[in-house]
C-alpha positions as CSV (number, residue, x, y, z in Angstrom):
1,X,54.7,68.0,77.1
2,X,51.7,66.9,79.3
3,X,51.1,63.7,81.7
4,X,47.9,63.6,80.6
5,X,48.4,60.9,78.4
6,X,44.8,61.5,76.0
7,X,42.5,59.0,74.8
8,X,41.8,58.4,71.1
9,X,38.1,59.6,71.6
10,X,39.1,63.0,72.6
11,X,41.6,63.4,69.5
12,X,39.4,62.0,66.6
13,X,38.8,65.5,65.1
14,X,42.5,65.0,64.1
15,X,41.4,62.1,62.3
16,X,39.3,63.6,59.8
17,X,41.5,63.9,56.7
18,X,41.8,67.4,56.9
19,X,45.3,68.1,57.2
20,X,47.3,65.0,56.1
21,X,48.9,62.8,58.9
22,X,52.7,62.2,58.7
23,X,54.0,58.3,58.7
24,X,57.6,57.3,60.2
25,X,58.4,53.5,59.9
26,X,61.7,51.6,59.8
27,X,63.2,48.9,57.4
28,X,65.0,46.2,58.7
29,X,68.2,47.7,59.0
30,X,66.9,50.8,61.0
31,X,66.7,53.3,57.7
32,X,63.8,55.3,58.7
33,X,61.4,56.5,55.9
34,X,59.1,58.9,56.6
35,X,55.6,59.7,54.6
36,X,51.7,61.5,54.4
37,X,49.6,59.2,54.5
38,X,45.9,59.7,53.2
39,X,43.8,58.7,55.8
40,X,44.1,58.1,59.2
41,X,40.3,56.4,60.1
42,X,39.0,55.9,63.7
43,X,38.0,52.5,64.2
44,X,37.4,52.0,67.9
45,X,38.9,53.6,71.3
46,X,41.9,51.3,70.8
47,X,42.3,51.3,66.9
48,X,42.9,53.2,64.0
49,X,42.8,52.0,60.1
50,X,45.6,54.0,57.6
51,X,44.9,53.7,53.7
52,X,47.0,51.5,51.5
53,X,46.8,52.5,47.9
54,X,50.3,51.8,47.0
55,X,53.1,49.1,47.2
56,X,55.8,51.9,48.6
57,X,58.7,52.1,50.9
58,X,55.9,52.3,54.0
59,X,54.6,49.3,53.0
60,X,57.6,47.2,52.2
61,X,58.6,48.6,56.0
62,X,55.2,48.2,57.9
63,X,55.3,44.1,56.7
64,X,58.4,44.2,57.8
65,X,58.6,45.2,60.9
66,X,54.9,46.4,61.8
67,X,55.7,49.5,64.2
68,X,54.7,53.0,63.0
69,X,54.7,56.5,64.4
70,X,51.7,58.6,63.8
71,X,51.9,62.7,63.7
72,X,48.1,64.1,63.4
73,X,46.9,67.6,63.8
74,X,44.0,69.2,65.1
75,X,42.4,70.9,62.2
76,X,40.7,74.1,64.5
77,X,44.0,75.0,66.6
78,X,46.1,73.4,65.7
79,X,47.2,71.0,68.5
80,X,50.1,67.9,67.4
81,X,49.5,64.6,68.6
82,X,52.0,61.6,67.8
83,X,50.6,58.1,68.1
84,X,52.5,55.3,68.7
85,X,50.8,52.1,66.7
86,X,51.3,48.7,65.7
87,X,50.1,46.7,62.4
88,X,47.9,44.0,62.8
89,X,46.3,43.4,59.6
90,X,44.8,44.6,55.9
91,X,41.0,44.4,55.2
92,X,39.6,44.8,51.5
93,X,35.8,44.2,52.7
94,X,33.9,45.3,55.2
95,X,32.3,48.4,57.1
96,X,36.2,49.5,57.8
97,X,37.1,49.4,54.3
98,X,33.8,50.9,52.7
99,X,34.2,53.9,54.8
100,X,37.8,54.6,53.8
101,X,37.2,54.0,50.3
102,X,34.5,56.1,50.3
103,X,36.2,59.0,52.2
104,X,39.4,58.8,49.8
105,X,36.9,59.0,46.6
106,X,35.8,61.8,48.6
107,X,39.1,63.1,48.4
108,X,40.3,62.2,45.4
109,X,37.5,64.1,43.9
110,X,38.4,66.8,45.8
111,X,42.1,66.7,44.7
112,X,41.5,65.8,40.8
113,X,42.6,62.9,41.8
114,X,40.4,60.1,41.5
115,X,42.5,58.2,38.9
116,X,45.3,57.9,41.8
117,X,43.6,57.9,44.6
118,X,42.5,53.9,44.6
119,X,41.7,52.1,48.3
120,X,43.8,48.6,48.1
121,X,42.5,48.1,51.4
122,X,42.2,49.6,55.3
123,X,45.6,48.7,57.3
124,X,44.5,48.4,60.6
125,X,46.6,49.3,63.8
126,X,46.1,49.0,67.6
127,X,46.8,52.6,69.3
128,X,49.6,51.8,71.6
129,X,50.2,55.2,72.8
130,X,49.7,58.9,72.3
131,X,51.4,61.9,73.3
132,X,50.7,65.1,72.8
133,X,53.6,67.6,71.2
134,X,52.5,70.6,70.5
135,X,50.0,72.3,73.1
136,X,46.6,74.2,71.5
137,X,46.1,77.7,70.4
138,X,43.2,77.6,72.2
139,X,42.3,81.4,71.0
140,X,41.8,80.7,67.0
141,X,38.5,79.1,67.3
142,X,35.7,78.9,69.7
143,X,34.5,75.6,71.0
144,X,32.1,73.8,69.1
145,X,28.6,73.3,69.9
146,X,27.4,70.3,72.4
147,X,25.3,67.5,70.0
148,X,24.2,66.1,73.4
149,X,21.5,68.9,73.9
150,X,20.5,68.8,70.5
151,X,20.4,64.9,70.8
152,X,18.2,65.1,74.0
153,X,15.5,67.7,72.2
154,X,15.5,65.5,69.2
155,X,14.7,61.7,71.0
156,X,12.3,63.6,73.2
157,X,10.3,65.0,69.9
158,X,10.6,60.8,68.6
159,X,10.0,59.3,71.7
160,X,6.0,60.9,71.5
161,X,5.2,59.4,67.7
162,X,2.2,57.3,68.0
163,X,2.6,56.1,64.5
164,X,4.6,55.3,61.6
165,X,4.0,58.7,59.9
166,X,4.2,60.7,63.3
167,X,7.7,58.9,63.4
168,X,8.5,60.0,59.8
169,X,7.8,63.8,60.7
170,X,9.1,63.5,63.9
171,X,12.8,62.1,63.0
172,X,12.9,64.5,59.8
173,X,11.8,67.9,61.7
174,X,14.4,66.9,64.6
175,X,16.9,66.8,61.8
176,X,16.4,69.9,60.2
177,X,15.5,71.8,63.1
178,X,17.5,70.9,66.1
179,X,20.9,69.9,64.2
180,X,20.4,72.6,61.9
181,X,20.6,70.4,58.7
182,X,18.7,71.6,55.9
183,X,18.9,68.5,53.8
184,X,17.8,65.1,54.8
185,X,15.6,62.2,53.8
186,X,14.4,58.9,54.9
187,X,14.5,55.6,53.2
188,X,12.9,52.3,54.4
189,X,14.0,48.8,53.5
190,X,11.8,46.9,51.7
191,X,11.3,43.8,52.8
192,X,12.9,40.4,51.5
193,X,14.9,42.4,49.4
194,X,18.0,44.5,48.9
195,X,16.5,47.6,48.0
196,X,15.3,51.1,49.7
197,X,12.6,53.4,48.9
198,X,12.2,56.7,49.8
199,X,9.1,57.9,52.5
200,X,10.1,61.4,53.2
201,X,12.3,64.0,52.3
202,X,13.4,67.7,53.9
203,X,14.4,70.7,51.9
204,X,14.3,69.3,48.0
205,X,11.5,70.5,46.9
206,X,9.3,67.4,46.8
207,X,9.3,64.6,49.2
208,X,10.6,61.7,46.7
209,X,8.5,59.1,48.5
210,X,8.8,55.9,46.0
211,X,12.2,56.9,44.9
212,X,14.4,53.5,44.9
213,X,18.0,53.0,45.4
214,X,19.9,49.6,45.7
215,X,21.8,48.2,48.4
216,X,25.9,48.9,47.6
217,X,24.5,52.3,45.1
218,X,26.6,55.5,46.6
219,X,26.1,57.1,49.9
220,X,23.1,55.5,51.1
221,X,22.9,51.8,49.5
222,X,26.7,51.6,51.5
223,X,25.7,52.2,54.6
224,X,22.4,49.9,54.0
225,X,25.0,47.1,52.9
226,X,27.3,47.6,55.2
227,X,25.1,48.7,58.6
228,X,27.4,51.1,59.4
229,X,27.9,55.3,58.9
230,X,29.0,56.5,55.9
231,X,29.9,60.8,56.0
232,X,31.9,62.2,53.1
233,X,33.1,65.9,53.9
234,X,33.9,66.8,50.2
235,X,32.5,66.6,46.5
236,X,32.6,63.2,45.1
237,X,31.2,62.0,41.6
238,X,31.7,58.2,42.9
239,X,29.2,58.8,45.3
240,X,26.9,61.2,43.9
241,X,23.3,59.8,42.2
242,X,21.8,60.1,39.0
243,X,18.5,62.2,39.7
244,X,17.0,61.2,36.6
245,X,17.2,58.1,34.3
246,X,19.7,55.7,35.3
247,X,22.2,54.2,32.9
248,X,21.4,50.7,32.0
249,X,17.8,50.5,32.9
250,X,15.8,48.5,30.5
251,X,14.1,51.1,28.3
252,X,10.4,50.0,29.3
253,X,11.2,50.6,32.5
254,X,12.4,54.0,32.1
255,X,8.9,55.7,32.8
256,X,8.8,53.6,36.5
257,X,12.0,55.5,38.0
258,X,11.1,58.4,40.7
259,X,13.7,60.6,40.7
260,X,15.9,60.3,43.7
261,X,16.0,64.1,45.6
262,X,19.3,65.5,46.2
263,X,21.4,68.0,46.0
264,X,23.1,68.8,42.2
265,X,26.6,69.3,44.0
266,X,27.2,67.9,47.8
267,X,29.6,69.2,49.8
268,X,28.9,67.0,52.2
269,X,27.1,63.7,52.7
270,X,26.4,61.1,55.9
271,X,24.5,58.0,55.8
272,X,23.4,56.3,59.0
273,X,21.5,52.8,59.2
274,X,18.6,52.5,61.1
275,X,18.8,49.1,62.8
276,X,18.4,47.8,66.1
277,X,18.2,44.0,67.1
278,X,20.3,42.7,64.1
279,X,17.9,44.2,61.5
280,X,18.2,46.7,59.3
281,X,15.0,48.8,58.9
282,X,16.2,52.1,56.4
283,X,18.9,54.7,56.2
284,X,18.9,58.3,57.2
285,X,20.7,60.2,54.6
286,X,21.9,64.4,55.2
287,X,23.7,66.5,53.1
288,X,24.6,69.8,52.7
289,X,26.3,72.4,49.8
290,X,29.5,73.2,52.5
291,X,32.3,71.0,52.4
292,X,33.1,69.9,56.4
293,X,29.9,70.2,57.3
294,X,29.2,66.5,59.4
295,X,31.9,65.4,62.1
296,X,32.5,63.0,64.3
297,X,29.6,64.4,66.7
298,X,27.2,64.8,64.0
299,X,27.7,61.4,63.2
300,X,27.5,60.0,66.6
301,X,24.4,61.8,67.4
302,X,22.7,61.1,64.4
303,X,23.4,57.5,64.8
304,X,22.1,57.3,68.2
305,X,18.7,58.8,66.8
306,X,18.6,56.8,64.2
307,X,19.1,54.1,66.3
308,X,15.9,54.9,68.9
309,X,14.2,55.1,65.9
310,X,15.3,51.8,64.4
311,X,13.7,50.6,67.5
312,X,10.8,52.8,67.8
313,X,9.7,51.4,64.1
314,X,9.4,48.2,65.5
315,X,7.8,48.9,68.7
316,X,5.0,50.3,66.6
317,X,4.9,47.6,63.9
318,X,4.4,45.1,66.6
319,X,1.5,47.1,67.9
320,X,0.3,48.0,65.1
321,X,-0.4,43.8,64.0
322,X,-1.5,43.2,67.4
323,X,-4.0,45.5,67.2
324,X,-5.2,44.5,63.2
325,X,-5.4,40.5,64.9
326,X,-7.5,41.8,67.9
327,X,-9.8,44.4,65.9
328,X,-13.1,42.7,65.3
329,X,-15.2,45.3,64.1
330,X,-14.5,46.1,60.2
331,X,-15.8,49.0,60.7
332,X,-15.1,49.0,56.4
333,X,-18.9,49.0,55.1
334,X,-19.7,50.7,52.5
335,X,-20.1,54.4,52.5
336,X,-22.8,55.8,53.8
337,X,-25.3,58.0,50.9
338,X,-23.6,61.4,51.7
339,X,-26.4,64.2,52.0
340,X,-27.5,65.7,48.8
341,X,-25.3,68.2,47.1
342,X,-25.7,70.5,44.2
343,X,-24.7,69.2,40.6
344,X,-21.3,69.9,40.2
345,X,-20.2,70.0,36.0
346,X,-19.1,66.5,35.3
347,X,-15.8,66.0,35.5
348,X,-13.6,64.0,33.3
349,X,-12.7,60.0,34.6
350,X,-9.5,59.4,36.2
351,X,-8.0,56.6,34.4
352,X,-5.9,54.2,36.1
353,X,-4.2,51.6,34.4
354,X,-2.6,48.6,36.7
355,X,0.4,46.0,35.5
356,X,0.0,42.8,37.2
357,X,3.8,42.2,36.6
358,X,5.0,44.4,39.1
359,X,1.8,45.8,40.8
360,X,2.7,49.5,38.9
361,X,0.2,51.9,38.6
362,X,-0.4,54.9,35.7
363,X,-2.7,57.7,36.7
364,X,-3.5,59.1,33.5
365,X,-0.9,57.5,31.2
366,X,1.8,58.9,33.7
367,X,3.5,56.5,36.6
368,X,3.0,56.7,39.9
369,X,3.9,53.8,41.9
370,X,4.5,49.9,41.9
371,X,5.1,46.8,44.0
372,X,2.8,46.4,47.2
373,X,2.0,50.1,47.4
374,X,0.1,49.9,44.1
375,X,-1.3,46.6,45.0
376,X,-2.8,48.6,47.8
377,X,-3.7,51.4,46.1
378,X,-5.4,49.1,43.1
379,X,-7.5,46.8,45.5
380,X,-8.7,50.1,46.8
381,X,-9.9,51.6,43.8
382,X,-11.4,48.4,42.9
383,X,-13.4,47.7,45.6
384,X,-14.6,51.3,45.2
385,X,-15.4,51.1,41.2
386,X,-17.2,48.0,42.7
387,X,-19.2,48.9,45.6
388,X,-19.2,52.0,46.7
389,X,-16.8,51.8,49.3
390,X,-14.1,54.8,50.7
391,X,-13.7,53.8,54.2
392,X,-10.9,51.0,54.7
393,X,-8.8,49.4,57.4
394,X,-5.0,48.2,57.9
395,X,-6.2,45.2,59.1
396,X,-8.4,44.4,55.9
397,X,-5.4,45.0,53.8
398,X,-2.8,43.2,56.3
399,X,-5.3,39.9,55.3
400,X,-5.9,40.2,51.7
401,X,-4.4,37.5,49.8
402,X,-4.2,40.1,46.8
403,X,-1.9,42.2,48.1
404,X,0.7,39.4,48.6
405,X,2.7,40.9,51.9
406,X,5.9,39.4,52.7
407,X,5.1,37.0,56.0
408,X,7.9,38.5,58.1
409,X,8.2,42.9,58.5
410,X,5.6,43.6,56.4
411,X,5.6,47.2,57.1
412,X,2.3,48.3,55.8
413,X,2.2,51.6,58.2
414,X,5.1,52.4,55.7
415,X,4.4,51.8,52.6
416,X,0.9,53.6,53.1
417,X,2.9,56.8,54.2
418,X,5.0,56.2,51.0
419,X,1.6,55.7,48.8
420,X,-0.2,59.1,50.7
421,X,2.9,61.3,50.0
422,X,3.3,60.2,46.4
423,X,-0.4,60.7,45.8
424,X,0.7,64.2,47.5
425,X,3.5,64.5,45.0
426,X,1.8,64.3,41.8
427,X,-1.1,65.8,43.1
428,X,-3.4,63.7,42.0
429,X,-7.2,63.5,41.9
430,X,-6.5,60.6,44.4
431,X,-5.9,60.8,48.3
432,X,-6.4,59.2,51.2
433,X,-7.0,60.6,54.5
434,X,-7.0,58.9,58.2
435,X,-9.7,58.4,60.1
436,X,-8.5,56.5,63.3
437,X,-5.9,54.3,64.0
438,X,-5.4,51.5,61.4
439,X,-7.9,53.4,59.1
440,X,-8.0,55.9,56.7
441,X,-10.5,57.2,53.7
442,X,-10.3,57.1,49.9
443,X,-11.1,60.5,48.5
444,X,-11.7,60.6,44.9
445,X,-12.3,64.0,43.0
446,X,-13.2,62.4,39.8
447,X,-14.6,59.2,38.5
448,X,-12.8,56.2,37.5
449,X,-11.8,54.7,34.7
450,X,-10.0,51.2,35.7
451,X,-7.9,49.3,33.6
452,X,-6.0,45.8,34.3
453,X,-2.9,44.7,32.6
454,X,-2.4,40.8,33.5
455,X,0.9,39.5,33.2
């Protein structure tokens, strides 16, 4: 119909799962059978992945003589595309296959399905040729936006944080205000382990900072396993979290979980690692109540940001432990006598209760946090109970032996965001404040009452 001949880039909203693609393959003899198939996944500009759930006629044909014809349509007008591929191979692991599986559960779900819809593994196919057949009706729907300007205002507001929690805000308020996404949080890596923990959250409520999820655990501990994008475009229980206890944890261990923020029913969900270099340093996680609502662009652009800030993160880590080994000057006495105020009626203690187990702390009987960020937060309070002291440095805490920080990507400027916006949270008679760069002030509004539990 056209000698433009187009690339796979420019038809991968046809590839979205929206309206089913149609199959045509060949048995030995020449008997043609002809299917839907599922999903049709972008993979790269020269390959595409198609779901196989079940030992059918397809399959028997596609082992047999590996050449199929593809017929995809564009979901807004409605133009027909018919690719011409060739079977190279099935995967059952990998950042192919966890994407499929998780956009047929996706589907599935959608579909009341989910008992059928079962991912065998990603049949992948290099793109041979495509021709277009039927031309667009150009009229139904009007173009949709460029991410590219929104991608340029958003790196621009990133490129000017100075510091780890400037990055936070940044990355999140470029989320919600240039792409329009009212949902979002962020979720760092902690490090040595397989795990993520929530710093900051948009449009929930609360921030969730300390909230944990595992690498491989829905949406986001996919992407964080995998290190690539994970979008679903449709309800899904598979991937949906528990927001309050989760099943099979230890009942002792039930009053440490912070709820993980979220939406009660996603539409829509997309995951995108932040990692540059080889590493992975979090995940950025959107959702929203309408089904559709990430595509291709969103992903791309949102990867690309995430990316920038993958790198950013440890820019500023590196400059951040440059500075702590070249600062000198503790500049961490102790408090100076504050001028005299008027007696104010006594307050009751704050009491804080510390596991050395796992470094949790309970602020009045109720948790807060655990692991480093309480180590942190207890050496600060003790080293007020026992000398006076409010005024602290990164560097002071980057060299206590107490604290116990992993050698390699520490990431302090993190986990003292995470331990300032759960002390936020719970609004607690706790906070601290910053001062400078690399150091910040304990504010206490009522006196303490310390208590250790050793192991």
């Amino acid at each position: 119909m056209s000698d433009h001949s187009p690339a796979l880039d420019e038809i991968r909203a046809c590839l979205e799962g929206t309206i089913p693609g149609v199959m045509a393959t060949c048995a030995d003899d020449g008997t043609p059978n002809v299917t839907y198939v599922s999903q049709v996944e972008y993979v790269d500009p020269k390959h595409v992945a198609l779901s196989f759930q079940f030992f059918s006629k397809t399959r028997r044909n596609v082992l047999a003589n590996p050449v199929a014809e593809l017929l995809v349509v564009h979901p807004q007008h409605g133009a027909m595309y018919r690719i011409g591929a060739r079977y190279l191979r099935t995967e059952t692991e990998g950042p192919v296959f966890e994407r499929m599986k998780a956009k047929l559960a996706g589907i599935a779900s959608h579909e009341g399905m989910s008992a059928v819809f079962r991912l065998r593994g990603a049949d992948l196919y290099a793109v041979e040729r495509i021709d277009q057949v039927a031309r667009p009706r150009l009229d139904l729907v009007p173009p949709p936006p460029s991410r590219l300007p929104m991608l340029r205002r958003a790196a621009l507001r990133v490129a000017e944080a100075a510091d780890f929690d400037g990055l936070v805000e940044r990355l999140l308020d470029a989320v919600a205000q240039e792409f329009g996404i009212g949902h979002a949080m962020l979720l760092i890596r902690e490090a040595g382990s397989e795990r993520l923990y929530t710093v900051a959250g948009r449009g929930y409520g609360h921030s969730g900072a300390g909230a944990e999820i595992a690498f491989g655990d829905g949406v986001i501990g996919v992407a964080a396993r995998m290190g690539t994008p994970i979008r679903i475009n449709h309800a899904t229980l598979e991937y949906t979290y528990a927001r309050t206890a989760r099943a099979g944890v230890a009942g002792h261990l039930l009053g440490r979980e912070i709820p993980l923020p979220g939406l009660a029913e996603p539409g829509s969900q997309l995951a995108v690692p932040l990692a540059c270099a080889g590493r992975l340093h979090g995940v950025l996680f959107v959702e929203s109540p309408q089904e559709l609502r990430f595509d291709w662009d969103d992903e791309d652009a949102l990867l690309a940001l995430a990316t920038q800030a993958a790198a950013q993160m440890g820019a500023l880590a590196c400059a951040a432990h440059a500075d702590d080994t070249a600062d000198t000057d503790e500049a961490a006495a102790p408090a100076a006598p504050a001028a005299a105020r008027p007696a104010a009626a006594p307050r009751p203690p704050l009491r804080v209760r510390h596991y050395a187990a796992d470094d949790s702390v309970f602020l009045d009987d109720d948790y807060l946090i655990k692991g480093v960020a309480g180590a942190v937060l207890w050496k600060l309070l003790r080293d007020h109970a026992e000398t006076g002291r409010t005024e602290f440095s990164n560097r002071e805490l980057r060299l206590a032996p107490d604290i116990r920080l992993p050698e390699v990507g520490d990431n302090l400027e993190a986990r003292l965001v995470l331990l300032t916006r759960r002390l936020v949270d719970r609004e607690a008679a706790v906070r601290l404040e910053k001062t400078g760069r690399g150091r910040f002030r304990l504010c206490l509004q009522r006196p303490l009452e310390l208590s250790h539990v050793p192991r």
